[in-house]
N, C-alpha and C positions, 0 to 999 in steps of 0.2 A: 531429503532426509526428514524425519518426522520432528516436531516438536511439542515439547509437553508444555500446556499452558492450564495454570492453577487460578481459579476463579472462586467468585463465591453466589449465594443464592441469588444476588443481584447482578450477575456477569461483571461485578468489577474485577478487575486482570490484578490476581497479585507477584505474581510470578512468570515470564516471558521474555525470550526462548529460552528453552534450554533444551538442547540439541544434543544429538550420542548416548552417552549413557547418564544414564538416570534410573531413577526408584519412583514408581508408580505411589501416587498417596494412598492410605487404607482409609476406610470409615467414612466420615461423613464431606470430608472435601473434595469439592470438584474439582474434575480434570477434564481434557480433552487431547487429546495426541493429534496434531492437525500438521498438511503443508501449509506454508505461507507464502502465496505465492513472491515471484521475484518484484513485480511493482507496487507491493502493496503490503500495509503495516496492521497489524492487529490492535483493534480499537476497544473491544470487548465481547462478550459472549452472552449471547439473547437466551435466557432461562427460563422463556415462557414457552417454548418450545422444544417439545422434547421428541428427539435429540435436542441437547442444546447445537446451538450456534454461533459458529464465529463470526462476527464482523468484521471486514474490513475495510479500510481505505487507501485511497490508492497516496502513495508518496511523494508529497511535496517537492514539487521541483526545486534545484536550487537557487540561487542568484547566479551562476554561472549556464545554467541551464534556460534559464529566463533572459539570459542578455542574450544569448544563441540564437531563443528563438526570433527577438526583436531584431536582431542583425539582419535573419533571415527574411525577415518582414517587408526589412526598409529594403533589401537587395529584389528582391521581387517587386516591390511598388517601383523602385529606379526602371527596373526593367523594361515593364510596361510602361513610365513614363516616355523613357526614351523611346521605345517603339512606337508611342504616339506623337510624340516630337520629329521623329525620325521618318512620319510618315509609311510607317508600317514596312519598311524596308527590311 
């Protein structure tokens, strides 16, 4: 789905998302109607370039998502310890 994202001559974001229905701005403010995609958050829009541009970055993992990956860390390192303890059996 499209989203309208309202900027100004210096890509700061004053307005994002807003998604479905909407009213285009008239006149002199900028717009851009962009996807965003699913892993990543709109940080602002490059006006030195025209087309402008969106930037984005990708989404901070959580704390719940970070302790995942560290479990999965330490479950791997056991693994292969064990397998060299274990003598590769």
């Amino acid at each position: 789905m499209k989203t309208l994202v309202i900027y100004d001559g210096l890509g700061v974001i004053f307005s994002s998302p807003i998604t479905g229905g909407y009213i285009k701005p008239e006149g002199t403010l900028n717009f851009l109607e962009i996807e965003i995609p699913t892993d990543k958050i709109l940080i602002r829009v490059n006006t030195k370039v025209t087309p402008n541009v969106p930037i984005f970055e990708d989404i901070p993992l959580s704390e719940t998502e970070i302790l995942r990956e560290k479990v999965a860390e330490q479950e791997a390192a056991l693994i292969e310890l064990a397998t060299i303890i274990g003598g590769g059996k």
